[in-house]
C-alpha positions as semicolon CSV with decimal commas, in nm:
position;residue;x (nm);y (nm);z (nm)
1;X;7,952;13,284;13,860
2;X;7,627;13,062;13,916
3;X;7,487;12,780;13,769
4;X;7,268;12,984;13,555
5;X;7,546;13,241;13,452
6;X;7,742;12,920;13,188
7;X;7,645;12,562;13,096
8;X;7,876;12,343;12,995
9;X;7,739;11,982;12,832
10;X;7,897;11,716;12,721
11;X;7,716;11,438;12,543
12;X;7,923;11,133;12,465
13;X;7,847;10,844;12,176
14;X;8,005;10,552;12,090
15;X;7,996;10,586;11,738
16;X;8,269;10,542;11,379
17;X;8,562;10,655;11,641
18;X;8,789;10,464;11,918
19;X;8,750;10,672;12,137
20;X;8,381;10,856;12,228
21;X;8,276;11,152;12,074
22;X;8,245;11,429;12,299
23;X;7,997;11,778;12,196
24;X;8,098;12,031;12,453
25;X;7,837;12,316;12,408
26;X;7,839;12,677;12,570
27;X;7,546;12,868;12,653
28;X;7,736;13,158;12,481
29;X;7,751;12,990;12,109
30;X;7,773;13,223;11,810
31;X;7,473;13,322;11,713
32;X;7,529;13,103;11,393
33;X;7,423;12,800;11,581
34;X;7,739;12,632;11,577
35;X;7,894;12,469;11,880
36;X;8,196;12,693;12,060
37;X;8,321;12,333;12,115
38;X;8,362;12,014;11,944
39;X;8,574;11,791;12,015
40;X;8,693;11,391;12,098
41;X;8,742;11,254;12,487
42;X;9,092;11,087;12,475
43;X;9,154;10,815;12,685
44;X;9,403;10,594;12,787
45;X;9,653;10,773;13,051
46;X;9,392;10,653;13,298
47;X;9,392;10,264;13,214
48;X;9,535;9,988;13,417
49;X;9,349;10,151;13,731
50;X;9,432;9,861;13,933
51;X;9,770;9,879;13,854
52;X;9,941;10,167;14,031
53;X;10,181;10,322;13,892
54;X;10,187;10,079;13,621
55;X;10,414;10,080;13,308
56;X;10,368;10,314;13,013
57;X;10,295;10,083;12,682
58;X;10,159;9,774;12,921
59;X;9,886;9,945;13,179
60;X;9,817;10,267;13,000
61;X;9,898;10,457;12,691
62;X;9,859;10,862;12,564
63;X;9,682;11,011;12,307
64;X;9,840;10,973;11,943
65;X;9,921;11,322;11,826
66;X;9,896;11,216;11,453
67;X;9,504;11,096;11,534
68;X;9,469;11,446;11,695
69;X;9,573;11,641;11,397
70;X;9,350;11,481;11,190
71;X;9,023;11,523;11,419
72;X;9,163;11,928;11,390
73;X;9,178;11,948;11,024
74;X;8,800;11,812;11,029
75;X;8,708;12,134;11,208
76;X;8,768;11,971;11,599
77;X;8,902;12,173;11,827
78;X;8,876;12,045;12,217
79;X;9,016;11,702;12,334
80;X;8,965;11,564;12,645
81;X;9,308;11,429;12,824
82;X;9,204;11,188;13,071
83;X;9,458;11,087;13,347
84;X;9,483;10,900;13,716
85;X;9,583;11,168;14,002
86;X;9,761;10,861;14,164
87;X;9,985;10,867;13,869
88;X;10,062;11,240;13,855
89;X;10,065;11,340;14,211
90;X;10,171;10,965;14,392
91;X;10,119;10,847;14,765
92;X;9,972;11,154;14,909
93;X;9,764;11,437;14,731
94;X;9,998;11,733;14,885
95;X;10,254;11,563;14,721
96;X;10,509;11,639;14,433
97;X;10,457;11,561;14,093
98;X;10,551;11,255;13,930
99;X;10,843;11,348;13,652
100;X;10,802;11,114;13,377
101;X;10,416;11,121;13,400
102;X;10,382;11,499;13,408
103;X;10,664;11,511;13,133
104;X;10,396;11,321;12,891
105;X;10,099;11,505;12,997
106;X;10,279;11,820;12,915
107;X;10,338;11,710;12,549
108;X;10,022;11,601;12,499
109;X;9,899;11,903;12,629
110;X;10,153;12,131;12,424
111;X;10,086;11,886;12,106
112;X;9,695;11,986;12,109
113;X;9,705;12,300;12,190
114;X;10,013;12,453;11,914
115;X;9,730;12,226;11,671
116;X;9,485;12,592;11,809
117;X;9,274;12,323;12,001
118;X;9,179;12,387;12,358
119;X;9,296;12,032;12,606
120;X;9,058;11,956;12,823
121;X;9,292;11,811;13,133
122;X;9,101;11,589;13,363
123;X;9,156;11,332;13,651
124;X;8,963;11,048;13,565
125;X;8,916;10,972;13,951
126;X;8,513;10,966;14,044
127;X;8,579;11,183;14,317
128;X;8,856;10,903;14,437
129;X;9,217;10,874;14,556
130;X;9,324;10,551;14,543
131;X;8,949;10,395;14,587
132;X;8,889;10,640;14,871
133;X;8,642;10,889;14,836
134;X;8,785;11,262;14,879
135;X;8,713;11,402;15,196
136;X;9,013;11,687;15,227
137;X;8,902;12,022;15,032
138;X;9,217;12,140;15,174
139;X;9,449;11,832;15,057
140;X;9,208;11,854;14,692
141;X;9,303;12,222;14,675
142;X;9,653;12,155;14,682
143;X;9,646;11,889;14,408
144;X;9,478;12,182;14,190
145;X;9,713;12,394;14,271
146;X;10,038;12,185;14,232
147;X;9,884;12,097;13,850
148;X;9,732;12,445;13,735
149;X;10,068;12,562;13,838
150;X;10,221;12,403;13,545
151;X;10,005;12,478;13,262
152;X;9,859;12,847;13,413
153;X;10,049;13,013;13,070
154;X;9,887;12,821;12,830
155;X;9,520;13,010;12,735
156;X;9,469;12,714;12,559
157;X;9,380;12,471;12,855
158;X;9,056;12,367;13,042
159;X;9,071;12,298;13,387
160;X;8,839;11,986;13,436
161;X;8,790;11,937;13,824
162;X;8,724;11,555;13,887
163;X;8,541;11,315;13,631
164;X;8,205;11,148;13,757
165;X;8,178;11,227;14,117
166;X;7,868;10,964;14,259
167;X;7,789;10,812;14,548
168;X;7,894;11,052;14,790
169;X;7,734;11,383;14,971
170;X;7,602;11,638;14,712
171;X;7,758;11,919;14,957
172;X;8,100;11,792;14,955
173;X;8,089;11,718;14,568
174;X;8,031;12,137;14,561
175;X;8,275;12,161;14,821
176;X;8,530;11,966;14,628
177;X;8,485;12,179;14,320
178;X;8,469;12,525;14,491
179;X;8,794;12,427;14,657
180;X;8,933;12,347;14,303
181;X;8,886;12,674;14,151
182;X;9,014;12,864;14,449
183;X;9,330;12,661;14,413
184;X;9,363;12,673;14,047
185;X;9,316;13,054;14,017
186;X;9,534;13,104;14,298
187;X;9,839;12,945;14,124
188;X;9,780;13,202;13,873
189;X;9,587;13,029;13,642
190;X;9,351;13,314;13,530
191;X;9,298;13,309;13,147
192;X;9,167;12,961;13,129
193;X;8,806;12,801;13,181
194;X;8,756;12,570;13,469
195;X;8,454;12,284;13,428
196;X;8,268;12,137;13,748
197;X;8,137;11,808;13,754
198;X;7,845;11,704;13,999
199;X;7,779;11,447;14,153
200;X;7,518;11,106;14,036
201;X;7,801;11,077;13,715
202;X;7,697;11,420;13,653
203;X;7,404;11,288;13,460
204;X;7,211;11,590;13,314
205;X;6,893;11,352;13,285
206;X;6,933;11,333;13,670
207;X;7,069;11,678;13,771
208;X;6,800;11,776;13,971
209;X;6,673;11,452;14,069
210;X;6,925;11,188;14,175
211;X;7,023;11,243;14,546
212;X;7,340;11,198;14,690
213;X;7,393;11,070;15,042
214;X;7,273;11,392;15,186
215;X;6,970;11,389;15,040
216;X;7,091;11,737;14,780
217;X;7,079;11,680;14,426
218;X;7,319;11,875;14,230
219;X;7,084;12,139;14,142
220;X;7,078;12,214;14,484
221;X;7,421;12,159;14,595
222;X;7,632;12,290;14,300
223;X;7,434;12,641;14,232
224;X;7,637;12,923;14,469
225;X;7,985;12,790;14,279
226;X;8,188;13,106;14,262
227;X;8,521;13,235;14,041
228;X;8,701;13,497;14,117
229;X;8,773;13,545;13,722
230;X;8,398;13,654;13,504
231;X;8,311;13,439;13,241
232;X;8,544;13,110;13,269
233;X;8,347;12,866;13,508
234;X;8,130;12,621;13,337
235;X;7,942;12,373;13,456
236;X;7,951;12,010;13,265
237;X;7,717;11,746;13,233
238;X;7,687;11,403;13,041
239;X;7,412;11,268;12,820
240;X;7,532;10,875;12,694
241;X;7,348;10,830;12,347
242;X;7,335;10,520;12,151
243;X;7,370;10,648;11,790
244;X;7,485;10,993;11,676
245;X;7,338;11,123;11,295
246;X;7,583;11,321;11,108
């Protein structure tokens, strides 16, 4: 699957809502014009960042279920989990998974998804592990792996690779992500979509213009992704507006 093959965009505005609004369009839309997906990026799993692991209720909090419903009786149907890999996978990305934290993920996850919306699961890292930038495709394919492992049953999840990547190489950004879905499919996680994220924030103003530090935007870096499984890689990107019209 190549870049031009899927696009996956995601535009978020501050608007009416806590939380930003989140469009998530594929190139594949009904040929009504509506959106395939529309949907709400939840945070709050990934607060307290400075405070590792931190404590559930002080540092960080996950998404009301109650709030969710509501978005999905208004015709939503994707929600964007955020969460901190040094939460669910602690000390060491090879490692195991952290109990109580997974154990919350997984009913968030489950809560969306028996609503018939798809969750969006995504480690709200910038292409970091606690503050270092990821060098390890090998230890980054393991983290995949160890997660996807968990949720490869339910059709109703999105596999969201890293949020933000910037500041780094362009080449390992693609790296990163190629690594990601080799792991994820290989846990047998085959029915779900998997989204990339490039590098410079994955700005889609600056997609083929911001450089990263080896001089490769991510038009040129991010282009030969491949999936073993037809049809399920997308590719996202972020536009930041100021004011949304309904």
């Amino acid at each position: 699957m190549h870049l031009s093959s899927l696009l996956f965009a995601a535009g978020l505005a501050s608007v009416v809502f806590s939380q930003p609004l989140t469009r998530l369009d594929q190139r594949a839309a009904s040929s009504s014009g509506k959106l395939q997906f529309v949907g709400i990026n939840e945070s709050g799993p990934e607060f307290g960042e400075g405070n590792i692991p931190g404590r559930l209720g002080t540092d960080y909090t996950w998404p009301d279920l109650g709030s969710i419903g509501t978005f999905v009786n208004k015709g939503y149907n994707s929600f964007r989990v955020n969460f901190l890999m040094e939460r669910l996978v602690p000390n060491k990305m090879t490692g195991s998974l952290d109990a109580a934290y997974l154990r919350n993920l997984t009913e968030t996850v489950d809560g969306i998804t028996k609503l018939g919306a798809y969750a969006i699961i995504v480690p709200h890292n910038y292409g970091r592990y606690y503050g270092e930038i990821i060098t390890s495709t090998k230890d980054f394919g393991a983290f995949w792996k160890t997660v996807a492992a968990k949720f490869k049953d339910n059709k109703k999840v999105i596999f969201d690779t890293n949020n933000e990547f910037h500041d780094e190489s362009s080449t390992l950004v693609a790296n990163l992500n190629q690594a990601a879905i080799n792991a994820i499919r290989s846990a047998g996680a085959v029915s779900q979509y998997i989204t990339v994220e490039g590098n410079a924030y994955t700005g889609a103003w600056t997609w083929t213009t911001a450089k990263g530090t080896d001089g490769k935007t991510n038009g040129e870096a991010m282009g030969a992704l491949t999936d073993s499984v037809n049809g399920k890689l997308l590719y996202q990107m972020h536009q930041y507006l100021d004011s949304v019209c309904f």
